[in-house]
C-alpha positions, 0 to 999 in steps of 0.5 A: 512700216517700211515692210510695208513701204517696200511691199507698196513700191515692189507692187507698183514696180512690178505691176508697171512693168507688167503693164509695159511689158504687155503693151510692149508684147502686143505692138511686138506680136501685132496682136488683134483684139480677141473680140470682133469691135462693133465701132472701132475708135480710130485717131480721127475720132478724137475729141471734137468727132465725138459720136453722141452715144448715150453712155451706160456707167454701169457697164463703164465701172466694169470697163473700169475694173476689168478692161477689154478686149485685152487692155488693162483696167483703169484700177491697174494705176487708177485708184478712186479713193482720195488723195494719194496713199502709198506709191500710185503709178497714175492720179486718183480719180476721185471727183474726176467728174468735176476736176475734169471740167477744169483741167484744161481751158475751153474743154467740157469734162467729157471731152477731157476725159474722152482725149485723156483715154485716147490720148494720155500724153495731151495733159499729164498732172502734175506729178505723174508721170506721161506713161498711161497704156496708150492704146485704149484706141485701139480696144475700145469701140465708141459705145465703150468709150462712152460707158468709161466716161459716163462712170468717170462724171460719176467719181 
């Protein structure tokens, strides 16, 4: 059982600095998206200058698990199982459809989630930590953004 334990906390470790240490690389080596962005998301296009784009959840699961354009996937802190289950570097989200829509005051559910990828550091939950890969920006186009939250109603 502590085998176990020790395995789930060296994992989550070493995948945290490996996130770290590639965001670190990037800012450092200044490196461009490999892919040519149709729309880029830039800081004026927070929340209340969302574009309505129609998003696809299909294509928002594969961001999910895969990333783009050289960011992490959500599934490298996020889990969609319930609870909390061994060491999780960031809040399951599972039911995040819903929980998102009462997280914070006078916000829908898609504007939660929209500020909470473009940026991480506005509401944390509680419990977890303000160290979410923050520069989802700057490698997600619009209709990308849109296909990640449009999977995210979906949990």
């Amino acid at each position: 059982m502590m085998t176990r334990l020790f395995a789930g906390l060296l994992f989550g470790l070493l995948l945290c600095m490996g996130v770290m240490l590639f965001a670190q690389s990037a800012l450092v080596s200044g490196a461009q998206p490999v892919a040519v962005l149709v729309a880029e998301v830039t800081p004026e296009a927070t929340v209340e200058s969302a574009p309505e784009i129609a998003g696809d959840a299909v294509h928002g699961e594969t961001l999910f698990t895969s990333g783009v354009n050289g960011a992490p996937p959500c599934t490298a802190c996020h889990t969609v199982s319930a609870g909390r289950s061994g060491f999780q570097l960031g809040p399951s989200l599972r039911d995040i459809g819903t929980n998102a829509a009462v997280r914070a005051e006078g916000m829908t559910a898609e504007a939660y989630l929209r500020e909470s990828i473009l940026e991480p550091g506005a509401f944390v939950v509680p419990g977890f930590r303000d160290m979410m890969y923050p520069h989802f920006a700057d490698h997600l186009s619009e209709q990308d953004l849109a296909d990640l939250v449009a999977y995210l109603l979906t949990l």
